[in-house]
C-alpha positions in Angstrom: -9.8 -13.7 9.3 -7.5 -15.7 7.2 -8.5 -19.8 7.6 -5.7 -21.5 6.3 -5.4 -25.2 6.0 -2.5 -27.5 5.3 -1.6 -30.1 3.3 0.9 -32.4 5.0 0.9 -32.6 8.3 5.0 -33.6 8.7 8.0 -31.9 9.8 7.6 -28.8 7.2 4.0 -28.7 8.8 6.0 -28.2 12.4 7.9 -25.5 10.9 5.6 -23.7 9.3 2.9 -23.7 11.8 5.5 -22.2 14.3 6.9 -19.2 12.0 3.0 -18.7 11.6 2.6 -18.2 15.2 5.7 -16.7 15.5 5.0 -13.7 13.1 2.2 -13.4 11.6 -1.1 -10.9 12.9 -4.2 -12.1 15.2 -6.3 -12.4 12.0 -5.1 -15.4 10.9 -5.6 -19.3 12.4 -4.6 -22.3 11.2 -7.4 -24.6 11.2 -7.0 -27.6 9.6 -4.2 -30.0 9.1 -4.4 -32.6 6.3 -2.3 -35.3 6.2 -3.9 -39.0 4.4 -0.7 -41.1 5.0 -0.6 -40.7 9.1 -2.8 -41.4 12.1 -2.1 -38.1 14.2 0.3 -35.3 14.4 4.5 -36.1 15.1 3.9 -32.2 17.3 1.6 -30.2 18.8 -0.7 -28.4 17.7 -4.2 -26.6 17.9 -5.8 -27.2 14.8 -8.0 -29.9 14.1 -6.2 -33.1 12.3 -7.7 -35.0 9.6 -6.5 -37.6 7.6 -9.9 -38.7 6.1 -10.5 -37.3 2.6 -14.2 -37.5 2.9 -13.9 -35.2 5.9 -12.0 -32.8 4.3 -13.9 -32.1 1.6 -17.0 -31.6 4.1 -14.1 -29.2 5.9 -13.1 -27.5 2.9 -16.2 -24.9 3.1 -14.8 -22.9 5.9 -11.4 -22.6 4.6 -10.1 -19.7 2.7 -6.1 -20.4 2.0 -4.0 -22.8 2.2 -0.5 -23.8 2.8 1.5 -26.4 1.0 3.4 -28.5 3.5 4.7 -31.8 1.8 8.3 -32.1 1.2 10.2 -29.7 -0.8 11.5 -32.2 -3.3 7.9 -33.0 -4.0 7.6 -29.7 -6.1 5.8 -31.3 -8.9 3.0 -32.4 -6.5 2.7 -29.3 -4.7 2.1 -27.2 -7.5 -0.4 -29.4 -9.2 -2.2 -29.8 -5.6 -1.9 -26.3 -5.3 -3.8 -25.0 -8.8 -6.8 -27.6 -7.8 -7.2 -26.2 -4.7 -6.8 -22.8 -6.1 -10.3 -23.7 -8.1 -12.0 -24.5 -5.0 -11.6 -20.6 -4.5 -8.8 -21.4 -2.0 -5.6 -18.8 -1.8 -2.1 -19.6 -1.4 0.1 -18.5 1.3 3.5 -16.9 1.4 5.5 -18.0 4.0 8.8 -15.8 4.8 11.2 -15.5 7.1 11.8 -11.9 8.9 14.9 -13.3 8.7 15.4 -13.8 4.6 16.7 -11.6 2.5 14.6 -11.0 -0.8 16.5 -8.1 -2.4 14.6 -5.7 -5.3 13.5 -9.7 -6.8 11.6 -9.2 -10.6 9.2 -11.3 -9.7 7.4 -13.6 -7.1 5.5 -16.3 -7.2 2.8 -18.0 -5.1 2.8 -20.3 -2.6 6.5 -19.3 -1.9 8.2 -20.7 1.4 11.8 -18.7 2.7 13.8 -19.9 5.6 15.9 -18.0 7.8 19.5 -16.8 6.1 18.3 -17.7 2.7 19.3 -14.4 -0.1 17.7 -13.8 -3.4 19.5 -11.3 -5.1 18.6 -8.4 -7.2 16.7 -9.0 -10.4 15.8 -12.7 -10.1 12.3 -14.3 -10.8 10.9 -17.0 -8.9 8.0 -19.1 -9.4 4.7 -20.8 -7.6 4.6 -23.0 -4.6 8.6 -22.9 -4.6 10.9 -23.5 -1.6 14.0 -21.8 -0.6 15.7 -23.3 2.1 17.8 -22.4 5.1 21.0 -20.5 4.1 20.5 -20.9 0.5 21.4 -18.3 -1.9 20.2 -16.9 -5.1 22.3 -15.3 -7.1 21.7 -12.5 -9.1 19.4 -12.0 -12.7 18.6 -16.2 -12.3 15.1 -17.9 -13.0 13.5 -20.1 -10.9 10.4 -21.7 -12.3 7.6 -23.0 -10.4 7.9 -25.7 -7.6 11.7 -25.9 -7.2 12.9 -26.5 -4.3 16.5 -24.7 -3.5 17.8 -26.8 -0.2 19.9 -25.5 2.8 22.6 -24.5 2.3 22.7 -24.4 -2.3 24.3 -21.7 -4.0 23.0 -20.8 -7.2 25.5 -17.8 -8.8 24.4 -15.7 -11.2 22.6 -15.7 -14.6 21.7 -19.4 -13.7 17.9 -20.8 -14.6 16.4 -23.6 -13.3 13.5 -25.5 -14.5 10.2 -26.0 -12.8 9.7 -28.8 -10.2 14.0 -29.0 -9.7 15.4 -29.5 -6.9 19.0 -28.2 -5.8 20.4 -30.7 -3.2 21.6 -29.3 0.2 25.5 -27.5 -0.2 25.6 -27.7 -4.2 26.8 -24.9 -6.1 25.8 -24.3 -9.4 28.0 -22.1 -11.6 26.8 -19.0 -13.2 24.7 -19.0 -16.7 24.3 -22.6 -16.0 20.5 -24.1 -17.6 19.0 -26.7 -15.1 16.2 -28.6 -16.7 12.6 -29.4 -15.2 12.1 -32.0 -13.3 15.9 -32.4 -12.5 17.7 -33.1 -9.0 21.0 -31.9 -8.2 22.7 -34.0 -5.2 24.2 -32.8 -2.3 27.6 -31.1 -2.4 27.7 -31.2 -6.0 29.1 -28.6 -8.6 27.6 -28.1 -11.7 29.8 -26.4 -14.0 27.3 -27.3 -17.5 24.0 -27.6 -18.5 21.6 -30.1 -16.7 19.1 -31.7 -19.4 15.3 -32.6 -18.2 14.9 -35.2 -15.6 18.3 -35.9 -14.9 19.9 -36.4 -11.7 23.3 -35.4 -11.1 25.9 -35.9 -8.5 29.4 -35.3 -7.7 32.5 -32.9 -8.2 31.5 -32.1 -11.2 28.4 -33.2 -11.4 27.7 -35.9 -13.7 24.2 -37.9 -14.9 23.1 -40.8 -13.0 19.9 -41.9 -13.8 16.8 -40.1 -15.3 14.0 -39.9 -12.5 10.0 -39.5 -12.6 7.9 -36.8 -10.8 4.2 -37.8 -10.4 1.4 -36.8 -8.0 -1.6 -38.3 -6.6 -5.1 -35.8 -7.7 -7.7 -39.0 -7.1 -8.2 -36.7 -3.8 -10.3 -34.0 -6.2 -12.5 -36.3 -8.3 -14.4 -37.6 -4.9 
């Protein structure tokens, strides 16, 4: 039997525990949700709740995968989470909806979470511990590196990469052979029509630089 933990015990944690249930096979139970920055659970659930990261660690030894349930736009942190609990011996966990379409992808990372009416079309590559959200679409022969979050709703056309730990705000389009850097953020509704650079975020109709942002994430959790 699969013993999967999560980590992040919020509203993704809702979701995915009930498109667990939903679909998956007898042989696998969620036992442990981990979340250090609230008291108890915002829904219901059977698994045990911990928030202690003394107890988890003591936890930890009956646990063989895992799920990543922070926020998408966090994709930095849940990949880097992700690869130290990978050397604990832990093993990710796909999450997909029946009702996704993933059509003749190149490649597939781990860790990856699809939401109902979200396409990937033919040829495209996607990363680790990446996040494709409801209705979003993936265009054709596009790369999507590791921990980017696509949000509800995105269009991403054809030819178009995107760099790890982006995220492509909810309704923005992103015109075909179009580079997105790492660690970028696209806003909502926007249309990008050239080249994002690294860090930048970008808003608007056409999308134009902002600010430069910062990705970080907290590890002190595996040196106790």
């Amino acid at each position: 039997m699969k013993k999967i933990f999560f980590w992040g015990g919020k509203a993704k944690a809702k979701i995915i525990q009930k498109m667990i249930l939903n679909e998956e096979s007898k042989d696998v139970e969620i036992s442990i949700i981990y979340d250090p920055l609230i008291k108890e659970l915002p829904f219901e659930s059977s698994s045990k709740f911990i928030s202690s990261p003394n107890e988890l660690k003591l936890a930890l030894a009956d646990i063989t995968h895992f799920i990543m349930c922070n926020g998408g736009e966090h994709g930095y942190a849940r990949y880097k989470i992700a690869n130290e609990l990978k050397k604990l011996g832990l093993k990710p966990v796909d999450v997909i909806s029946p009702h996704a379409i993933l059509d003749d992808i190149t490649e597939k990372g781990e860790g990856l979470q699809v939401m109902p009416g979200a396409v990937v079309h033919k040829f495209s590559t996607i990363g680790d511990q990446c996040v494709i959200n409801t209705n979003a679409t993936v265009d054709h022969d596009c790369i999507i590196g590791n921990g980017v979050h696509v949000m509800g709703g995105a269009s991403i056309a054809g030819q178009v990469e995107v760099g790890n730990f982006s995220t492509i705000g909810t309704n923005a389009t992103v015109l075909p052979n179009i580079k997105v850097g790492k660690c970028s953020y696209i806003g909502a509704g926007a249309v990008v029509n050239k080249d994002v650079n690294d860090y930048e975020v970008v808003v608007g109709i056409p999308a134009k630089k902002i600010k430069k942002h910062k990705v970080t994430v907290d590890l002190s959790f595996f040196e106790l």
